[in-house]
C-alpha positions as CSV (number, residue, x, y, z in Angstrom):
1,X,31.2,-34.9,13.4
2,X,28.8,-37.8,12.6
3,X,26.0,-35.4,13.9
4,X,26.8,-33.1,11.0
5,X,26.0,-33.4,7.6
6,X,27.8,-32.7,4.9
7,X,27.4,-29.6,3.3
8,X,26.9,-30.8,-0.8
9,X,26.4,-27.4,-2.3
10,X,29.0,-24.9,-3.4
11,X,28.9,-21.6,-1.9
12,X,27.9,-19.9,-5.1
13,X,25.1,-21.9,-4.7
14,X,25.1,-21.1,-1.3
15,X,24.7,-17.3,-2.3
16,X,22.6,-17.5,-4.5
17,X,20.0,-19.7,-2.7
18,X,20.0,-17.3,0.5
19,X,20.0,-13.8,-1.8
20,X,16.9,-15.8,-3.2
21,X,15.4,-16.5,0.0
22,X,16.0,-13.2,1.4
23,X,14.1,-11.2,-1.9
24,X,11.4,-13.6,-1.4
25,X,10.9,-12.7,2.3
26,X,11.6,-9.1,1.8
27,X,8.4,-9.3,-0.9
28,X,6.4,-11.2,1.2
29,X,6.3,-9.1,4.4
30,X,5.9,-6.3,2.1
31,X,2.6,-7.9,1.1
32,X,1.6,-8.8,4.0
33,X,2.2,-5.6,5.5
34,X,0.3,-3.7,2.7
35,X,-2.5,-6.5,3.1
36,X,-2.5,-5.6,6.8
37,X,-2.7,-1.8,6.1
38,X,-5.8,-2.1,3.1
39,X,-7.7,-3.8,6.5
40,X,-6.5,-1.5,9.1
41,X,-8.0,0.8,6.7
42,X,-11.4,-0.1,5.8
43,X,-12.1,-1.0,9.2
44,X,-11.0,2.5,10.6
45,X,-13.1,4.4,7.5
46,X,-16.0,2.6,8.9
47,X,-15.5,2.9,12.9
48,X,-15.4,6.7,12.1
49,X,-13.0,7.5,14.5
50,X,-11.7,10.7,12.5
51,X,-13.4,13.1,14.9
52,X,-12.4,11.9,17.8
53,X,-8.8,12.4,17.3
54,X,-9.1,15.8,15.4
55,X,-10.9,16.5,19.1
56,X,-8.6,15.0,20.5
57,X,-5.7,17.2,18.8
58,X,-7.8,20.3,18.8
59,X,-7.6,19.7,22.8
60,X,-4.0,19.1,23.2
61,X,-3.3,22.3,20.7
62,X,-5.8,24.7,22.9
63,X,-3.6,23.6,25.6
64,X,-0.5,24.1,25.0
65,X,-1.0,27.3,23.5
66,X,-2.8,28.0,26.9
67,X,0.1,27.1,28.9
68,X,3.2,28.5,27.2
69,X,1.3,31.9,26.7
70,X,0.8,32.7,29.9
């Protein structure tokens, strides 16, 4: 037990400091994950990468049809 230290708060206190901590990590990834998303965002608008996947798509749809018609 001397490797221990004493717990000095009550558990109300206890409570209250980890439903604290947990609001405060919820906001942050939140922000961080809507920071990340504003970049992903900008940097995709400008790579111009919107035509290749509607290619892309257009593809994949020609084929399928093509292949459950038949």
């Amino acid at each position: 037990m001397d490797n221990y230290k004493k717990v000095e708060m009550s558990r109300k206190q206890i409570i209250v400091n980890n439903f604290i901590g947990g609001i405060s990590w919820g906001l942050g990834a939140t922000i961080g994950l809507a920071i990340i998303l504003a970049i992903l965002t900008l940097v995709l608008k400008t790579v111009n990468l919107v035509p290749l996947v509607g290619d892309f798509a257009a593809k994949v749809s020609v084929y399928t049809t093509q292949k459950t018609s038949k």
